[in-house]
PAPABA-696235 format. One record per residue: residue in one letter; x, y, z of N, C-alpha, C, CB in turn; residue number from 1. Coordinates in steps of 0.001 Angstrom, whole numbers, plus 500000, padded with zeros to 6 digits. Glycine has a CB too. Layout:
<pts>
<pt 'a',<X,Y,Z>,<X,Y,Z>,<X,Y,Z>,<X,Y,Z>,NUM>;
...
</pts>
This chain:
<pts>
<pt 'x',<119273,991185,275193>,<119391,990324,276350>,<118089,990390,277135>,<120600,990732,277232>,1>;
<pt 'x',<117746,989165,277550>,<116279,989107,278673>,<116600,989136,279749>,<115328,987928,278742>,2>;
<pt 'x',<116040,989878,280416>,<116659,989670,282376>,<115220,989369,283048>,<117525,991600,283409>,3>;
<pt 'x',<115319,988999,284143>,<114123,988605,284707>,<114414,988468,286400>,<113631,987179,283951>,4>;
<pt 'x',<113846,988986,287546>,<113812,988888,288801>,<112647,987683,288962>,<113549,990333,289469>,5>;
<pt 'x',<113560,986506,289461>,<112786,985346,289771>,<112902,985264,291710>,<113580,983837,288783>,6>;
<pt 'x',<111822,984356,292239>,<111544,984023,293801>,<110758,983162,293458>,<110962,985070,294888>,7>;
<pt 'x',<111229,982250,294689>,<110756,980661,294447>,<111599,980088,294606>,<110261,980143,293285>,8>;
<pt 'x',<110985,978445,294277>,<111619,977235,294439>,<111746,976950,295991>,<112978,977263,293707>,9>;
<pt 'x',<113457,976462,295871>,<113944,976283,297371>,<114522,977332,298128>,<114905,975323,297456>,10>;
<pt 'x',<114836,978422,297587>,<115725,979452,298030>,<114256,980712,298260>,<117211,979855,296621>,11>;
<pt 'x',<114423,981464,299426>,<113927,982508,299532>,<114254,983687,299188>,<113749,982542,300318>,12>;
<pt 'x',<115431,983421,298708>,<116160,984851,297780>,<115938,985384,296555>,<117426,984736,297505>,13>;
<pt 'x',<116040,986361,296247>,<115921,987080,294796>,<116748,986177,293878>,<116554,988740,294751>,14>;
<pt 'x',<116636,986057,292712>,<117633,985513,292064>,<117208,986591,290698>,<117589,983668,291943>,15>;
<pt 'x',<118525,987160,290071>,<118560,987655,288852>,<119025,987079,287940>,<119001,988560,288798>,16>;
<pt 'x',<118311,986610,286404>,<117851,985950,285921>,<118678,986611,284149>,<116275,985925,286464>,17>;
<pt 'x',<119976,986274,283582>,<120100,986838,282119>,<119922,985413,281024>,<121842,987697,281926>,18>;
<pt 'x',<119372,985976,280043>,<119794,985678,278681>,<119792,986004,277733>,<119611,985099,278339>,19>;
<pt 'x',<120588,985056,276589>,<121283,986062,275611>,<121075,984751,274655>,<123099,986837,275981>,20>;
<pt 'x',<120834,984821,273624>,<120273,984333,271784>,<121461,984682,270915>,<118692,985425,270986>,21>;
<pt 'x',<122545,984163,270888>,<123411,985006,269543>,<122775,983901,268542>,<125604,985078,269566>,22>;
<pt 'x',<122579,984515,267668>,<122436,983605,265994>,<123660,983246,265699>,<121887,984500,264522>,23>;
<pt 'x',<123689,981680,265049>,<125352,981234,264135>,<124380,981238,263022>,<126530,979381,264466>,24>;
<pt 'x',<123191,980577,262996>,<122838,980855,261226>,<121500,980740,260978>,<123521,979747,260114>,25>;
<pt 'x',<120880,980650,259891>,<119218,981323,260183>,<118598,980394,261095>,<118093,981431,258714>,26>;
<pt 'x',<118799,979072,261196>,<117944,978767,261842>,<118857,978002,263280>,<116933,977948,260888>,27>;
<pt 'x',<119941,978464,263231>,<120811,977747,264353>,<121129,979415,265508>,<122705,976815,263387>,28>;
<pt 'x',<120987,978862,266667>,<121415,979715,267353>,<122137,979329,268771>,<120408,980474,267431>,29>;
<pt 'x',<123229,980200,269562>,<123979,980029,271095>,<122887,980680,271936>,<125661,980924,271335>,30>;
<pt 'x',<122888,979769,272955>,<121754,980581,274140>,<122725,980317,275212>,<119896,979805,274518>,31>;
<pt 'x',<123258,981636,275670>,<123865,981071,277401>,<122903,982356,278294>,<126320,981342,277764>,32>;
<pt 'x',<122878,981576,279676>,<122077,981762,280336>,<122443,982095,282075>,<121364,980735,279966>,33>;
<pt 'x',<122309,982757,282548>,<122665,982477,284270>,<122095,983090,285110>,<123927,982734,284760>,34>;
<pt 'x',<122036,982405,286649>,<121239,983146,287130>,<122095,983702,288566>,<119859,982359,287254>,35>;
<pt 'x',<121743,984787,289363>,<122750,985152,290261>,<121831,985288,291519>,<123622,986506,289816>,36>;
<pt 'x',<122124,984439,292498>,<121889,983930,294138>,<122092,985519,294762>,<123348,982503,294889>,37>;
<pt 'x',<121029,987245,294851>,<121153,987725,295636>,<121598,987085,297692>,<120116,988288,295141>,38>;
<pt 'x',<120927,986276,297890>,<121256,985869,299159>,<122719,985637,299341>,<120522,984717,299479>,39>;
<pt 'x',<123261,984615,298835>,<124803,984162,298783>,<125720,985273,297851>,<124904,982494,298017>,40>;
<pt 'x',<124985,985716,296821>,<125855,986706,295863>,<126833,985928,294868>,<126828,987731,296815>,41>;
<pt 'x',<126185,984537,294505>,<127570,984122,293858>,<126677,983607,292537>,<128714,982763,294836>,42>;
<pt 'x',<126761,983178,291521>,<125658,982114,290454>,<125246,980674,291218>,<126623,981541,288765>,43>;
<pt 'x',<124059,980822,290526>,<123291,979613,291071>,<122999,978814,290213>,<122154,979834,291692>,44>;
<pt 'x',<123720,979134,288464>,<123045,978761,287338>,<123931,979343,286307>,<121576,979220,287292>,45>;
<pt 'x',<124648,978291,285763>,<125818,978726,284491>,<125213,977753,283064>,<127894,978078,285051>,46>;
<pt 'x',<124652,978013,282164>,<124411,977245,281029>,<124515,977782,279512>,<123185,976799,281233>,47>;
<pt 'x',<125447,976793,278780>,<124932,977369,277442>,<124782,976224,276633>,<125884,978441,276726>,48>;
<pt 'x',<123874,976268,275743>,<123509,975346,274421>,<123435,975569,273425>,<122636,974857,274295>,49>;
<pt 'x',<123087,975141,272257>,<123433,975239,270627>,<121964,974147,270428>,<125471,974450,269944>,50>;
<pt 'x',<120968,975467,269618>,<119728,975008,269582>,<119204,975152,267449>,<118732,976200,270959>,51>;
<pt 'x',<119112,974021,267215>,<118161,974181,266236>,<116727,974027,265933>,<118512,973705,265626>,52>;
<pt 'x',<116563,974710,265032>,<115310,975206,264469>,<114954,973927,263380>,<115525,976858,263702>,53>;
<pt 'x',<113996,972979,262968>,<113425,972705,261809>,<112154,973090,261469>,<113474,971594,261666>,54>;
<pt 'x',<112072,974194,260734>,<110776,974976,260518>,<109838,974150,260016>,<110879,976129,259615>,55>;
<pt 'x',<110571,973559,258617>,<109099,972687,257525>,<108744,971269,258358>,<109780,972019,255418>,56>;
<pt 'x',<109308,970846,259653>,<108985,970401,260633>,<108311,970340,261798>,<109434,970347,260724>,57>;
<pt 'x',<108087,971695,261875>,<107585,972209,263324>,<108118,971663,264484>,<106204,972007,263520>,58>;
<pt 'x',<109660,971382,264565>,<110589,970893,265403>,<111575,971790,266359>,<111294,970166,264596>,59>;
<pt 'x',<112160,971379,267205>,<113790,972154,267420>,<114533,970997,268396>,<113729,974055,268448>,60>;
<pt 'x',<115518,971253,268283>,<116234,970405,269238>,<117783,971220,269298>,<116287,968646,268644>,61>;
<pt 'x',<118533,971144,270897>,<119287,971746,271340>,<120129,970684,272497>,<118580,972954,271728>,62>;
<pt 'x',<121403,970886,272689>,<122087,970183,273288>,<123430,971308,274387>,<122591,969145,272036>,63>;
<pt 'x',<123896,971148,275122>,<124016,971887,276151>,<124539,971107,277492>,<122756,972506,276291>,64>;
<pt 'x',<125450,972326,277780>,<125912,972155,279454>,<125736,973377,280010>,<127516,971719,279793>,65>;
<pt 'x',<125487,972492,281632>,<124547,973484,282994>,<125869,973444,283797>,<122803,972579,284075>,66>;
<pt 'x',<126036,974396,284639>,<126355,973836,285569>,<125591,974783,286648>,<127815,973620,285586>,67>;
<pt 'x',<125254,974238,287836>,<124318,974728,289046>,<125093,974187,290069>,<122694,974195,289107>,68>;
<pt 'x',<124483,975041,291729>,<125196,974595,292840>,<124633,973596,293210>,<125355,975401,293834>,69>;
<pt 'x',<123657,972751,292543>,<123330,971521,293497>,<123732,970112,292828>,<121666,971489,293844>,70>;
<pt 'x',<123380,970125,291648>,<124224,968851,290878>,<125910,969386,290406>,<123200,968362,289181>,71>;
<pt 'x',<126033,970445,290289>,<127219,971112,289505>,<127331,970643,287851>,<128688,970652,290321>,72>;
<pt 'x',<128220,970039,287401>,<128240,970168,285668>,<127313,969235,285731>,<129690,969810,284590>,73>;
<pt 'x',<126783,969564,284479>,<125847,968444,283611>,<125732,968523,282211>,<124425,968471,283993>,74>;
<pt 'x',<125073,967843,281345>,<124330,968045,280201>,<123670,967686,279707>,<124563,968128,279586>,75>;
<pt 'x',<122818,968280,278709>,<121409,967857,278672>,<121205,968079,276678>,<120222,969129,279963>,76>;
<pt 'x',<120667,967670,276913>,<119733,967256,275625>,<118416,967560,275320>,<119614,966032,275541>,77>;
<pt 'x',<117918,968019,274437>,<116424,968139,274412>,<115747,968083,272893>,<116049,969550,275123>,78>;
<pt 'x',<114536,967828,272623>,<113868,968634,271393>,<112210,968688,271662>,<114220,967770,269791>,79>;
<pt 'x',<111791,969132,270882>,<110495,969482,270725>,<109707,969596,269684>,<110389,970334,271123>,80>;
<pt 'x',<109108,968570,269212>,<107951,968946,267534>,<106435,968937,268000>,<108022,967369,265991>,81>;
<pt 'x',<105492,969656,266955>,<104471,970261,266918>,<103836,968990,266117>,<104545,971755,266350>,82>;
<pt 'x',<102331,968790,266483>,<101507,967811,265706>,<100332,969203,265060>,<100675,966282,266952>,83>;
<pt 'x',<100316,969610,263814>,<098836,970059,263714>,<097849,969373,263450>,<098638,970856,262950>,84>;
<pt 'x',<096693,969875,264424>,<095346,968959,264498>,<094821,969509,262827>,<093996,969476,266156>,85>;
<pt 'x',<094699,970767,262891>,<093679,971432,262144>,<094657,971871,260495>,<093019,972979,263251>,86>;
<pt 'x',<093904,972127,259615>,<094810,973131,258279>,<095268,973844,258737>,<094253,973915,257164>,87>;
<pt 'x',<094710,974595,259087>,<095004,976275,259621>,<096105,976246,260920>,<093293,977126,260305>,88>;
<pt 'x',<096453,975400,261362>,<096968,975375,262360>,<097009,976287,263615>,<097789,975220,261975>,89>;
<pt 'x',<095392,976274,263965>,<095217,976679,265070>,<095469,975691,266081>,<094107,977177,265110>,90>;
<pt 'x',<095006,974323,265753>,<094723,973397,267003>,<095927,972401,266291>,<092800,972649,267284>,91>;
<pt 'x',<096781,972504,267440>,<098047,971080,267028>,<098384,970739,268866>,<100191,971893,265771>,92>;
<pt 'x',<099218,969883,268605>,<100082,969515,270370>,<101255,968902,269927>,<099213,968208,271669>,93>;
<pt 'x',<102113,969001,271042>,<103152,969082,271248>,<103418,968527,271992>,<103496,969846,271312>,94>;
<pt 'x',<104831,967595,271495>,<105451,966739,272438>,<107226,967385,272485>,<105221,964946,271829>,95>;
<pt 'x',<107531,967080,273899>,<108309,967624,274091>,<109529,966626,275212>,<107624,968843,274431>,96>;
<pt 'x',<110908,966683,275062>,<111592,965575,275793>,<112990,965843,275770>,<111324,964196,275211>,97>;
<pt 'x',<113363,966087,276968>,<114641,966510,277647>,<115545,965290,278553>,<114172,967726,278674>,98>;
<pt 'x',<116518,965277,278004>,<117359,963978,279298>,<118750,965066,279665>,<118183,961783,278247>,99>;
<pt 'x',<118855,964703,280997>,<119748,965041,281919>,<121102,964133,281911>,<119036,964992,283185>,100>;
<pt 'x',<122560,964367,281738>,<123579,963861,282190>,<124033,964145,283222>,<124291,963912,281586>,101>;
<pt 'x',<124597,963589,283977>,<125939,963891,284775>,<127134,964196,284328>,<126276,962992,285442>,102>;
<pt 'x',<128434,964626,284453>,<129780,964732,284021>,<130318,963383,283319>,<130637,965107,285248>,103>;
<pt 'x',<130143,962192,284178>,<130524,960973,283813>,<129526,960151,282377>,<130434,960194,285274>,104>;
<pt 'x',<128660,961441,282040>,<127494,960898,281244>,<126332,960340,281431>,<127778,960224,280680>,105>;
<pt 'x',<126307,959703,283165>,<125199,958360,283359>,<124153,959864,282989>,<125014,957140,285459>,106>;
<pt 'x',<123022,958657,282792>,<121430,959485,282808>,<120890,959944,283841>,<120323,958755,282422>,107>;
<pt 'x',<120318,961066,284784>,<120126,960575,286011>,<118661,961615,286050>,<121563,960776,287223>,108>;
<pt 'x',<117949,961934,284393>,<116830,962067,284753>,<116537,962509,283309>,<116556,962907,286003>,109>;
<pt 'x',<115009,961874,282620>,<114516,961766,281273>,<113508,962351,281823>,<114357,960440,280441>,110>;
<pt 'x',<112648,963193,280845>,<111333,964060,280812>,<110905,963751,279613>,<111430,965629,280988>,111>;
<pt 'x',<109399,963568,279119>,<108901,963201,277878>,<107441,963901,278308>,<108993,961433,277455>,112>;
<pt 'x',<107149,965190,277622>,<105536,965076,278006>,<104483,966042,276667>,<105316,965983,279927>,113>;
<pt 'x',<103426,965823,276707>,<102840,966876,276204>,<102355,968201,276624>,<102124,966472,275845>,114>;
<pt 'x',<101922,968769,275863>,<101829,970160,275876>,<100930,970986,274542>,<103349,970582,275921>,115>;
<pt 'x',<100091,972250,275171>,<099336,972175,273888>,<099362,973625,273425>,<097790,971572,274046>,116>;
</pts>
């Protein structure tokens, strides 16, 4: 399990930070995640998703529900593949693109960007 003491954002409080990776199969894995509001003492951050791996791709993509105290449930969607520039694959980039649901499904926020 990863833990992490995060500060920031909007909140001036500590927030403690778990996650957890179970494997279902070599290249499929459960990630749930949460984070806990020292100030209020309650979660500020409930999520788990089901993420794959395409290796001979240089891909992954994962799908998932959040729920947080400011939108509450959601779900989201995401993936991510690798371009290599070079053989050797030192020099490649990466595109990467996440959409947001609401409960009712509408969209109510798409991300698409690079990264290197």
């Amino acid at each position: 399990m990863e833990t992490s003491l995060r500060c920031g954002g909007d909140s001036r409080a500590l927030r403690i930070h778990a996650k957890e990776k179970i494997p279902l199969d070599s290249n499929i894995f459960l990630q749930v995640h949460g984070e806990l509001d020292t100030r209020m003492g309650e979660p500020s951050l409930l999520a788990a998703s089901v993420r794959q791996f395409f290796p001979d791709l240089f891909a992954s993509a994962g799908i998932g529900v959040q729920y947080d105290k400011y939108r509450k449930l959601q779900h989201f969607a995401r993936g991510k593949m690798s371009f290599p520039v070079t053989t050797d694959g030192m020099l490649q980039f990466t595109i990467k693109g996440q959409s947001h649901h609401d409960k009712d499904f509408k969209q109510f926020c798409s991300i698409v960007f690079l990264a290197d």
